[in-house]
The first five atom37 places (N, CA, C, CB, O) and aatype in JSON, in Angstrom:
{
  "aatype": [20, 20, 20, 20, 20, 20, 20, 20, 20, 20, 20, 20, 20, 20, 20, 20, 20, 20, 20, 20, 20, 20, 20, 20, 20, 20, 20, 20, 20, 20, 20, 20, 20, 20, 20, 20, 20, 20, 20, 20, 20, 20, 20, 20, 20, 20, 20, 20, 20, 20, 20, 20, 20, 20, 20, 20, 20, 20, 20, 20, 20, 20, 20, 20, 20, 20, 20, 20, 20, 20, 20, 20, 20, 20, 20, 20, 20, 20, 20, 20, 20, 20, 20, 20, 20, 20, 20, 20, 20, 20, 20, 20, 20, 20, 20, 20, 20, 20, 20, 20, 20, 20],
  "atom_mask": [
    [1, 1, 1, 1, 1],
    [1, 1, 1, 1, 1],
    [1, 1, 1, 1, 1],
    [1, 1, 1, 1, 1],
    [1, 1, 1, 1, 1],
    [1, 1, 1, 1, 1],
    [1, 1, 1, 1, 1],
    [1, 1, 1, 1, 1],
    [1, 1, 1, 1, 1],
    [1, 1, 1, 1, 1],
    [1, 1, 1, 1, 1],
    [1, 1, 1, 1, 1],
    [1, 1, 1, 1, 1],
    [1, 1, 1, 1, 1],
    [1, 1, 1, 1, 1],
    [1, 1, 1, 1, 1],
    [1, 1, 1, 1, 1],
    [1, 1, 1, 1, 1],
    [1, 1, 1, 1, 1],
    [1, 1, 1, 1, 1],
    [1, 1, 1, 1, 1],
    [1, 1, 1, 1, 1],
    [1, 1, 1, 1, 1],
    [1, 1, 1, 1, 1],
    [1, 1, 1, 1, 1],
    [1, 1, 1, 1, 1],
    [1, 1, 1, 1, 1],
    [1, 1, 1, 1, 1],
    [1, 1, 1, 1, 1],
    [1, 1, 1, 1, 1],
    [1, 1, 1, 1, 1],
    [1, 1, 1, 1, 1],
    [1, 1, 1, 1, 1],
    [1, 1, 1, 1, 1],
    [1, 1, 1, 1, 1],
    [1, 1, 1, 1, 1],
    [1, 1, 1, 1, 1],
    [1, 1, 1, 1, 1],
    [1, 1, 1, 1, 1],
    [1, 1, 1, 1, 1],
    [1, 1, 1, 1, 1],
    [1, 1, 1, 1, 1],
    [1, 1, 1, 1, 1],
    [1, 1, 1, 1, 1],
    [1, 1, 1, 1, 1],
    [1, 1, 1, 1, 1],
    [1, 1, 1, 1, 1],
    [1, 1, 1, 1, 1],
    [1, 1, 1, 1, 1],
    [1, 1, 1, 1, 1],
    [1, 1, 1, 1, 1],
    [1, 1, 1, 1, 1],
    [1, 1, 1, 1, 1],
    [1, 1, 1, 1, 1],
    [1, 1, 1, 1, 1],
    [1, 1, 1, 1, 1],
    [1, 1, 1, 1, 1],
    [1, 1, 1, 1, 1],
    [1, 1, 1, 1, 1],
    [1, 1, 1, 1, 1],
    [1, 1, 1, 1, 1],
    [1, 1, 1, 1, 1],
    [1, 1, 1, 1, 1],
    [1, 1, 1, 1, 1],
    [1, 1, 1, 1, 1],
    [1, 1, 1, 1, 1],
    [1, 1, 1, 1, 1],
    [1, 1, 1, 1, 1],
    [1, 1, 1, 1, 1],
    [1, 1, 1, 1, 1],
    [1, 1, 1, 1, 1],
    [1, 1, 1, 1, 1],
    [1, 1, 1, 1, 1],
    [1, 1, 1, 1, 1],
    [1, 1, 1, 1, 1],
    [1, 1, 1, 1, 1],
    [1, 1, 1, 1, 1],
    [1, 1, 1, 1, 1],
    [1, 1, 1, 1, 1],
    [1, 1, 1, 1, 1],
    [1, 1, 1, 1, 1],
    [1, 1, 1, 1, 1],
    [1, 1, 1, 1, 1],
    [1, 1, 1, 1, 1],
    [1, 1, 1, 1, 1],
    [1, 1, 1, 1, 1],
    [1, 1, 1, 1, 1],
    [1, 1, 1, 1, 1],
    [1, 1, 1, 1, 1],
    [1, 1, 1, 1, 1],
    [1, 1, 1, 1, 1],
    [1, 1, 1, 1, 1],
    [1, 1, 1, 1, 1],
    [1, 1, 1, 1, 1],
    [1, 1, 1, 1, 1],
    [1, 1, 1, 1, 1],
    [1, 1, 1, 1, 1],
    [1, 1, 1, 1, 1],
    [1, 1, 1, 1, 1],
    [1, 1, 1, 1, 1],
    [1, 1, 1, 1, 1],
    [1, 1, 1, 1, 1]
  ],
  "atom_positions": [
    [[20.09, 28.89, 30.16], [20.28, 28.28, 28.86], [19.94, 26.78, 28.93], [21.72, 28.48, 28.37], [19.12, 26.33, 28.14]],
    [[20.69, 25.77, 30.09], [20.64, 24.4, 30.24], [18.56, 24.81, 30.6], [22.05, 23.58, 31.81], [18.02, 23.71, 30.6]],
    [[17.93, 25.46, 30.76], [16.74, 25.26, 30.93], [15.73, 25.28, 29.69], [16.46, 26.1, 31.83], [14.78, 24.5, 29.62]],
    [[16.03, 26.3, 28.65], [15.8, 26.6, 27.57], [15.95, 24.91, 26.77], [16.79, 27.88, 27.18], [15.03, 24.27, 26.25]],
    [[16.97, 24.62, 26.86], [17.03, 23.41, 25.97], [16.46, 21.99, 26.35], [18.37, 23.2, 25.72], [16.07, 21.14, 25.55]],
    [[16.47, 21.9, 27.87], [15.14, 20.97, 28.81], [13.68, 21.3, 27.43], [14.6, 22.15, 31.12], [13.09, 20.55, 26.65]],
    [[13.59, 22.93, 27.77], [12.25, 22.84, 27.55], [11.66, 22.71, 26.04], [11.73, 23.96, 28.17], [10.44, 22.56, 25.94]],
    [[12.31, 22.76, 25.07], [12.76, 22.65, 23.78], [12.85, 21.08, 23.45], [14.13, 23.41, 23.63], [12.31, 20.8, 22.39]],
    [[13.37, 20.08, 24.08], [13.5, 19.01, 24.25], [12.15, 17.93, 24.24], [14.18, 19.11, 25.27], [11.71, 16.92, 23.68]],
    [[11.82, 19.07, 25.46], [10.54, 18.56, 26.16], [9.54, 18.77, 24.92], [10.06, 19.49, 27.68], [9.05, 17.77, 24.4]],
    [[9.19, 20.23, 24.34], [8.08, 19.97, 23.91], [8.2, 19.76, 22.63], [7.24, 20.78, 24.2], [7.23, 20.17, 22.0]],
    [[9.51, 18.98, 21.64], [9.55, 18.21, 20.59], [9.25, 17.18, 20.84], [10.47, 18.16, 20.01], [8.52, 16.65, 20.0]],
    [[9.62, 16.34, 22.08], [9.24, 15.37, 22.34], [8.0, 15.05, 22.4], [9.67, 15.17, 23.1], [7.59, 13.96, 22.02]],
    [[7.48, 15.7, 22.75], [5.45, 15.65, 22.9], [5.19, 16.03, 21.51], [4.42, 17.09, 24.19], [4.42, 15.16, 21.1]],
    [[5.45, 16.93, 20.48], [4.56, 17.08, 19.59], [5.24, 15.39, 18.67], [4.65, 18.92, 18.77], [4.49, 14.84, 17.85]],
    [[5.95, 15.09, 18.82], [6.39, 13.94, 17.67], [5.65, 12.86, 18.49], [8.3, 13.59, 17.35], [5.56, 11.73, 18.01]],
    [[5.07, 13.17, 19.83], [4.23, 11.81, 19.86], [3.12, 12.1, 19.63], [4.17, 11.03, 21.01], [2.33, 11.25, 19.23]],
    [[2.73, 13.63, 19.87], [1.3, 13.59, 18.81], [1.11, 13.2, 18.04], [0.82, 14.28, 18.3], [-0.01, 12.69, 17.98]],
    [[2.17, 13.1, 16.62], [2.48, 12.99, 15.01], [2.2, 11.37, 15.66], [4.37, 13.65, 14.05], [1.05, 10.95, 15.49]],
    [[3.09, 10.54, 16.31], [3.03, 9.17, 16.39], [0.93, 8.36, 16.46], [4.14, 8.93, 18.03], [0.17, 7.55, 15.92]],
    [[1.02, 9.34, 17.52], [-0.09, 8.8, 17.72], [-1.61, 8.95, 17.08], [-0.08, 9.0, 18.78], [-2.59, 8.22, 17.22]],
    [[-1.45, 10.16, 16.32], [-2.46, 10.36, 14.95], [-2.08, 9.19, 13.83], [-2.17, 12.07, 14.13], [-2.87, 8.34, 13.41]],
    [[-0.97, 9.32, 13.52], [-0.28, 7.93, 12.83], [-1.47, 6.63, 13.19], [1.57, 7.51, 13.73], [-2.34, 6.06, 12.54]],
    [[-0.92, 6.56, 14.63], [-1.45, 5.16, 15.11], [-2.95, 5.04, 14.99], [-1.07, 4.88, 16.63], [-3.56, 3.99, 14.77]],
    [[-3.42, 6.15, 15.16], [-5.14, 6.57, 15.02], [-5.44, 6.45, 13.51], [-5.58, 8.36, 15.58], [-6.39, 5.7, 13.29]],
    [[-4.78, 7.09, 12.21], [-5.24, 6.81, 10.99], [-5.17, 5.32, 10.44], [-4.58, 7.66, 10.17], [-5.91, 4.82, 9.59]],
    [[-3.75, 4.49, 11.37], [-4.09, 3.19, 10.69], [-5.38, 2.0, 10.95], [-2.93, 2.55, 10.89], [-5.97, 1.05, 10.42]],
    [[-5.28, 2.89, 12.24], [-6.73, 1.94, 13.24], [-7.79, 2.06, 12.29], [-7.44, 2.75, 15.01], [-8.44, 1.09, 11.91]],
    [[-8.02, 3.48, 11.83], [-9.39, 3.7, 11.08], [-9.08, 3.24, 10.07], [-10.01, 5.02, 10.87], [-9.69, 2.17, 10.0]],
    [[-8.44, 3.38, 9.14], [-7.75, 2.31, 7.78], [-8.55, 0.9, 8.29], [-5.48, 2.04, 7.79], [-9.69, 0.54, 8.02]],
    [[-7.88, 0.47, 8.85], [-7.97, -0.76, 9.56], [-9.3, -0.8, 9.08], [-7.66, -0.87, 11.17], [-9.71, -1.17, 7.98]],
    [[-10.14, -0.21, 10.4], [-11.26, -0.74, 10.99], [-12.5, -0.51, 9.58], [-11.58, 0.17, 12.63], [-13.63, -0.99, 9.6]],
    [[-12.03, 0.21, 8.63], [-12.97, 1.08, 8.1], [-12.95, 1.34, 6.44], [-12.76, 2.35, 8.84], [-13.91, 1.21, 5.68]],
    [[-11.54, 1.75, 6.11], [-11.07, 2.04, 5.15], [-10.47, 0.82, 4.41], [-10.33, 3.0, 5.45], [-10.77, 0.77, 3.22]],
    [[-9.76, -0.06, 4.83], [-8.87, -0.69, 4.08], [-9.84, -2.09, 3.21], [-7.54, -1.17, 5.2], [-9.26, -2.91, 2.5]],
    [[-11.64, -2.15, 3.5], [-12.49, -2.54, 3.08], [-12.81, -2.59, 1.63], [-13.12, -2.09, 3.67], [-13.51, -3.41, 1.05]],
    [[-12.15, -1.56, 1.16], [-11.99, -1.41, -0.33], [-10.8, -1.02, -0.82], [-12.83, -0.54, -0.83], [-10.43, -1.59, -1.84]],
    [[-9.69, 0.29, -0.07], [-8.73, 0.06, -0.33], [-7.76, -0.61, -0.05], [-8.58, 0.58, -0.38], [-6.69, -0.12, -0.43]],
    [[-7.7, -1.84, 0.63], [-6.87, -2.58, 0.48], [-6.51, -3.51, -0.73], [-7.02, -3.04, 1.35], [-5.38, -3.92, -0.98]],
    [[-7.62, -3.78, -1.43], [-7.26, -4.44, -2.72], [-7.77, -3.69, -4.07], [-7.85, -5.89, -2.69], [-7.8, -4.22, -5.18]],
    [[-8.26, -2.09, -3.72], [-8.81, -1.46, -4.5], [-10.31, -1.84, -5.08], [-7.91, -1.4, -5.31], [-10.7, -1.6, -6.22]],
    [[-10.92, -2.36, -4.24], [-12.28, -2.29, -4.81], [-12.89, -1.22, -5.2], [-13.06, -2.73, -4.11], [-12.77, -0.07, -4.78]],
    [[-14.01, -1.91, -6.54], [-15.25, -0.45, -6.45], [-14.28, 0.66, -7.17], [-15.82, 0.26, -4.39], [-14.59, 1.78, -6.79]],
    [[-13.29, 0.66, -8.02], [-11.93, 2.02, -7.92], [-11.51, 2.81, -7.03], [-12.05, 3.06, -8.64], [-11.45, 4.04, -7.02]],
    [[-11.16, 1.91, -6.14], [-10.66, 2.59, -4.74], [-9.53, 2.64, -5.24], [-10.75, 1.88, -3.24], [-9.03, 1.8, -5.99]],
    [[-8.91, 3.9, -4.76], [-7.17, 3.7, -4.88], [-6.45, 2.81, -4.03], [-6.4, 5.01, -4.59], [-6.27, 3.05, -2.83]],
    [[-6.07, 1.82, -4.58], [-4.92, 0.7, -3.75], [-4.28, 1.4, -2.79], [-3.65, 0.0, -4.68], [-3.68, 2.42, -3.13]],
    [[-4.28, 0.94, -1.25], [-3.29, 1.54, -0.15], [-1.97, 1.24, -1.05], [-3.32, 0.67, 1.59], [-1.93, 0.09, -1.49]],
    [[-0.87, 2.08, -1.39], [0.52, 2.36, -1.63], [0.42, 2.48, -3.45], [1.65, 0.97, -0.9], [1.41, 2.83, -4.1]],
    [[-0.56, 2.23, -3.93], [-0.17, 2.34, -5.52], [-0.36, 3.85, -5.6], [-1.25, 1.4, -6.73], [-1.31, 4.6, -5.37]],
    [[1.18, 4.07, -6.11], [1.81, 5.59, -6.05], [0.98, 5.89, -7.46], [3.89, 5.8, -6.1], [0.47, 7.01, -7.51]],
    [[0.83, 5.27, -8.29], [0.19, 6.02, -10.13], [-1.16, 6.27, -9.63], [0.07, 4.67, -11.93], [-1.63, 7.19, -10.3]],
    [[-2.26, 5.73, -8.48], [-3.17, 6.13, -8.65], [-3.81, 7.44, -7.44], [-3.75, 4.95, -8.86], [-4.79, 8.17, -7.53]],
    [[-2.79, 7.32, -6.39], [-2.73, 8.23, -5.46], [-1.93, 9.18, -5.93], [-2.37, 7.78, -4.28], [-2.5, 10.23, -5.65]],
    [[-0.6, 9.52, -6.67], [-0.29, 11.01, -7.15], [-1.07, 12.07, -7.28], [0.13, 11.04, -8.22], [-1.06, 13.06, -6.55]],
    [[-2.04, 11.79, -8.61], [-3.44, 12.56, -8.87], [-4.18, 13.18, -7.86], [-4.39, 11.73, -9.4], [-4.58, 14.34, -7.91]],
    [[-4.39, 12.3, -6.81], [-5.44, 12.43, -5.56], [-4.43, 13.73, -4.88], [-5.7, 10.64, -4.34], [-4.65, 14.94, -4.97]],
    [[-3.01, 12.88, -4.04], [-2.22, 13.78, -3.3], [-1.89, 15.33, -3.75], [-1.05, 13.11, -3.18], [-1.57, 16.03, -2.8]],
    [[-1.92, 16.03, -5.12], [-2.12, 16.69, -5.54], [-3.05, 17.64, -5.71], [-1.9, 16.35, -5.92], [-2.99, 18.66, -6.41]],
    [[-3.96, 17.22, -5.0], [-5.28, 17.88, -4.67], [-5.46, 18.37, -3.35], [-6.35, 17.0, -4.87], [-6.36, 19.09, -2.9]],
    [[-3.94, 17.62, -2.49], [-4.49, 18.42, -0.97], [-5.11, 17.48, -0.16], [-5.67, 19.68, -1.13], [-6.2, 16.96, -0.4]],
    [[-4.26, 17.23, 1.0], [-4.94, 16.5, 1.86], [-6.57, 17.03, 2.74], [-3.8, 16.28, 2.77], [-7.4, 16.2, 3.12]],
    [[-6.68, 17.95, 2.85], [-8.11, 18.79, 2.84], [-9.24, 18.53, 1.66], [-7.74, 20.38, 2.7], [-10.46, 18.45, 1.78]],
    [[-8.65, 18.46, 0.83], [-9.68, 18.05, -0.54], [-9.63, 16.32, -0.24], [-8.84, 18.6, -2.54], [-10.66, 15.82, 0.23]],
    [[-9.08, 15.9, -0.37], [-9.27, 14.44, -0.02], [-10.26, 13.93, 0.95], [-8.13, 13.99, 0.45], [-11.0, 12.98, 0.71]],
    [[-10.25, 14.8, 2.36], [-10.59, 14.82, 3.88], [-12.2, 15.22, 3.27], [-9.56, 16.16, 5.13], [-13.16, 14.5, 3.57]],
    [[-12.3, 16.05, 2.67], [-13.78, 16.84, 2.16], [-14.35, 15.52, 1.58], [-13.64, 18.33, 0.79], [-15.35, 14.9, 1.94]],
    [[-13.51, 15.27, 0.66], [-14.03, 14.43, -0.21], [-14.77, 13.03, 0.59], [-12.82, 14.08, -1.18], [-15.77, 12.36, 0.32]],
    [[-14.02, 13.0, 1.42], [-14.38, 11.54, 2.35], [-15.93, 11.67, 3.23], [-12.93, 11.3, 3.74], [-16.85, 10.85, 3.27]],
    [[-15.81, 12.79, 3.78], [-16.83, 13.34, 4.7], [-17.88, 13.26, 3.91], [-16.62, 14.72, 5.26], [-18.77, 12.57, 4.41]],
    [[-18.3, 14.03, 2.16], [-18.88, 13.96, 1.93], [-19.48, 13.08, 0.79], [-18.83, 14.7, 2.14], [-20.5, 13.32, 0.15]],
    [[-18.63, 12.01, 0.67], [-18.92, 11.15, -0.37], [-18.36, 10.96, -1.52], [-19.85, 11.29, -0.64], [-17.97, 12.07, -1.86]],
    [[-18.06, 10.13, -2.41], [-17.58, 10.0, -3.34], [-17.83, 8.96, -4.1], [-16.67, 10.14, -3.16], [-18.0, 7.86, -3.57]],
    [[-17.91, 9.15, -5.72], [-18.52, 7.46, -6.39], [-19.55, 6.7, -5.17], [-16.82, 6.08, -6.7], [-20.45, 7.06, -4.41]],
    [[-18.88, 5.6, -5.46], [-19.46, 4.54, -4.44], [-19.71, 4.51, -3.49], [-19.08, 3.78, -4.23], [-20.66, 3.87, -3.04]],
    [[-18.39, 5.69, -2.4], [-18.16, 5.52, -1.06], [-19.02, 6.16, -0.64], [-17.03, 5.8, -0.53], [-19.03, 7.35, -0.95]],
    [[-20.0, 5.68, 0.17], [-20.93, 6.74, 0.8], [-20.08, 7.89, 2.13], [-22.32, 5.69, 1.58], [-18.92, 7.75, 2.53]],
    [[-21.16, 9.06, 2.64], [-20.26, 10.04, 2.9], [-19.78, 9.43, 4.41], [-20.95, 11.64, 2.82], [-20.61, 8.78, 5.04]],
    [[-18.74, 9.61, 4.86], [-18.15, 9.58, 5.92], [-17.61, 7.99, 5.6], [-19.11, 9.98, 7.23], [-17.08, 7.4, 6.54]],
    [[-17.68, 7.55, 4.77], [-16.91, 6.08, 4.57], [-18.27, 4.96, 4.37], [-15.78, 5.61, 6.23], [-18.19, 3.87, 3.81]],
    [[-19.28, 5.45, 4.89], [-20.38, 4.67, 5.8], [-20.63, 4.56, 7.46], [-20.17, 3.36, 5.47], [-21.5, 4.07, 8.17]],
    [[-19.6, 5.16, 7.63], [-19.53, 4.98, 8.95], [-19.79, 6.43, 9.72], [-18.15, 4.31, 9.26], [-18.86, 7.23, 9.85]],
    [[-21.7, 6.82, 10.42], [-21.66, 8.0, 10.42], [-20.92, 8.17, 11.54], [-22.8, 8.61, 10.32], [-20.45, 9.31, 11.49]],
    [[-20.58, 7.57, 12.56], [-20.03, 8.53, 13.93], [-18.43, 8.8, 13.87], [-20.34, 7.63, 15.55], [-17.79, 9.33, 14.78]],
    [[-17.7, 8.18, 12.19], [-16.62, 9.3, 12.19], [-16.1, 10.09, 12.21], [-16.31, 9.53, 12.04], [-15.86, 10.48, 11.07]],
    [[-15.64, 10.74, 13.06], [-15.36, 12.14, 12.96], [-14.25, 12.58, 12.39], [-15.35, 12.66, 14.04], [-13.28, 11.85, 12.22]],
    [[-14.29, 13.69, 12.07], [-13.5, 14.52, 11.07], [-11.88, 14.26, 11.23], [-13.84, 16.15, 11.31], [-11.05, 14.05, 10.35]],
    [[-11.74, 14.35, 12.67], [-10.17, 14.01, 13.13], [-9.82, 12.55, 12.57], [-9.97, 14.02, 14.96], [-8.89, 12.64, 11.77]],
    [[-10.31, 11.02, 12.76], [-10.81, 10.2, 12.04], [-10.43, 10.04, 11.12], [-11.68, 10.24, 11.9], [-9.5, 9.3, 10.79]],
    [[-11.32, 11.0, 10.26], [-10.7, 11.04, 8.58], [-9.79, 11.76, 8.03], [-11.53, 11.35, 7.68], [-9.27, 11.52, 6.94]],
    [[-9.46, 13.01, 8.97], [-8.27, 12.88, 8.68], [-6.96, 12.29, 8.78], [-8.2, 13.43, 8.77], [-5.91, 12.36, 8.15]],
    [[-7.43, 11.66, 9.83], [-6.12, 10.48, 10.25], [-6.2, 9.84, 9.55], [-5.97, 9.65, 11.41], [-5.13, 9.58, 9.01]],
    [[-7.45, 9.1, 9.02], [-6.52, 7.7, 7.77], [-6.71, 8.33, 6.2], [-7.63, 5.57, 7.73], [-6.83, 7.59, 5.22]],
    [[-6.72, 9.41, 6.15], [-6.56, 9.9, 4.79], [-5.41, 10.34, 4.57], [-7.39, 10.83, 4.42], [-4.92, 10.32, 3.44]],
    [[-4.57, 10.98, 5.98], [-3.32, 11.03, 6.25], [-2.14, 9.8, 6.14], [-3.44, 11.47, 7.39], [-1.08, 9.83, 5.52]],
    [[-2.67, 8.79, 6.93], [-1.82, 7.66, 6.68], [-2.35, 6.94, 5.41], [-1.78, 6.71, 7.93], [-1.74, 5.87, 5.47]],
    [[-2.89, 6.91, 4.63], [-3.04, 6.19, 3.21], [-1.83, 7.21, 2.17], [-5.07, 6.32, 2.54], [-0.89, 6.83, 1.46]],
    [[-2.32, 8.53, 2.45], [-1.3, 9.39, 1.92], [0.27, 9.03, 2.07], [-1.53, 10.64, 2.53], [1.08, 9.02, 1.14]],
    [[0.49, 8.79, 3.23], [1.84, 8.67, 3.83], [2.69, 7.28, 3.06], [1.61, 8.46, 5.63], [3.84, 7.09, 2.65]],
    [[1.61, 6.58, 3.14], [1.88, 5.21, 2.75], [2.25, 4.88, 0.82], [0.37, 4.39, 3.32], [2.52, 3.86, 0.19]],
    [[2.1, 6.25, 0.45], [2.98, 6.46, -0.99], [3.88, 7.43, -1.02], [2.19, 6.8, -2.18], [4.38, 7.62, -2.12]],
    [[4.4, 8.35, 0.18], [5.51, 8.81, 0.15], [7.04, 7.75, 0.24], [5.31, 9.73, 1.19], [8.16, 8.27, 0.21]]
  ]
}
């Protein structure tokens, strides 16, 4: 039993630093990439945290969002502009922009 709960322990502990560290990976790309327009909403970017204009979006599914990024949208050319993003990438900071109006 005392082993069962070691190992239970153990591998919550690892998946919540996965969660941490995708976290830490979507803000980097935010950062590095994304926050170019949404940080002050350029171009009709949705503002990082303005909940009235991200509801609409979040409602659509973080997968529809992720699609949406990869392949373009309005202004944003596909993958952000940035072709060697990869998919994990965008989903990481489409994830943390999301997060950031919960």
């Amino acid at each position: 039993m005392k082993l069962l709960v070691i190992t239970v322990t153990t591998v919550a502990a690892l998946l919540s630093m996965g969660h941490a560290a995708a976290a830490d990976e979507g803000k980097a790309t935010f950062d590095k990439v994304c926050a170019v327009c949404h940080a002050k909403g350029l171009m009709g970017a949705p503002k990082l945290g303005d909940k009235s204009m991200w509801e609409p979006l979040i409602k659509k599914g973080g997968a529809a969002l992720t699609a949406s990024v990869i392949a373009g949208k309005g202004v944003m050319a596909p993958r952000a502009g940035v072709a060697s993003l990869s998919d994990a990438d965008i989903k990481a900071a489409v994830d943390y922009m999301i997060n950031q109006v919960k």
